[in-house]
N, C-alpha and C positions, 0 to 999 in steps of 0.2 A: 249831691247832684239834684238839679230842679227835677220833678218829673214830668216833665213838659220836654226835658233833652236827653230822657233815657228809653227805652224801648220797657212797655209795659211785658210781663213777666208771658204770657203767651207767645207773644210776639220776638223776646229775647230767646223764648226754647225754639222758635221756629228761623231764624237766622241763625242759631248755634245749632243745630241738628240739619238742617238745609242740606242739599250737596251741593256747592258754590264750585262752577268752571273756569276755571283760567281765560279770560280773553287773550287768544294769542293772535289776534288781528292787530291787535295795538300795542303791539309789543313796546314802545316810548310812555307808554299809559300801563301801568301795571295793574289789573285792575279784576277782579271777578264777577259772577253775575250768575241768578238763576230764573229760569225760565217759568214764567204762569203755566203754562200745560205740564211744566215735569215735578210740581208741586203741590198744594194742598189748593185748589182756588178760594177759599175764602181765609184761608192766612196771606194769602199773596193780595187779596185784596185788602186786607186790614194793613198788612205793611205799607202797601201804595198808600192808602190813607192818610196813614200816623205819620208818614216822611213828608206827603204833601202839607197835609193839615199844620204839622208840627216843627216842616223843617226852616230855612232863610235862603233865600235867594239871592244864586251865586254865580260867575260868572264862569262859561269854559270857552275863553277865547273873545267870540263875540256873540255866541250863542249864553242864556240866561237859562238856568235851570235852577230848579229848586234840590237842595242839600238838605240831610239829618247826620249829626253828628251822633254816635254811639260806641261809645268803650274802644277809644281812638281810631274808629272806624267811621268813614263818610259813607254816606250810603242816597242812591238818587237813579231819577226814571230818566228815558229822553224829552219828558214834555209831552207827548202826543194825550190825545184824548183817552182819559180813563177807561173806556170802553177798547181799546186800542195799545194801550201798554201792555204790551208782553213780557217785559225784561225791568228787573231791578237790578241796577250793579253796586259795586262796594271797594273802594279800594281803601288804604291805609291814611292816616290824615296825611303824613307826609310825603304820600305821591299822588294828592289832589293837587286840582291846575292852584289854588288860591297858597296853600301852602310853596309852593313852584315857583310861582310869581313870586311873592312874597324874598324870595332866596334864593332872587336870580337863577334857577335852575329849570326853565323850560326848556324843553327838547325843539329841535325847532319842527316849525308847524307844518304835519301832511298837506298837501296839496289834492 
């Protein structure tokens, strides 16, 4: 693997030791997520970084966010300003919207 598309080793003990929540609001979106305040705040800011800095730009619907792929996991902010992100989520590759599209298999869209 490049290491440009893996999480550097601080950063991989801090997403594998994390305690990561179920979003159960999006139940069609299977997906988890932890919170800046219930974390370490400057690992939570080196991960916003390393996904921004590192990751490609993807689409969820018609909204454009930046994605990091890592050890078959996606991982990604809502966009808001850096100062302003609270939340990193993480779902499987295979229940991101690009994989979904990709295999005809999108849920149809909340309103």
């Amino acid at each position: 693997m490049n290491p440009s598309t893996t999480f550097p080793p601080a950063l991989r003990d801090f997403v594998d030791t994390s305690k990561w929540i179920f979003a159960k609001t999006m139940l069609a979106w299977p997906h988890e997520y932890i919170a800046r305040k219930s974390v370490d705040e400057n690992l939570f800011i080196q991960l916003v970084l390393h996904i921004r800095t590192n990751g490609y730009e993807g689409r969820f619907y018609s909204k454009t966010l930046t994605y990091f792929d890592d050890a078959g996991l996606v991982y990604w902010t809502m966009g808001a300003p850096f100062e302003e992100t609270i939340i990193v989520n993480r779902c499987r590759k295979e229940d991101s919207y690009e994989f979904r599209l990709q295999n005809n298999m999108l849920p149809e869209q909340q309103k």
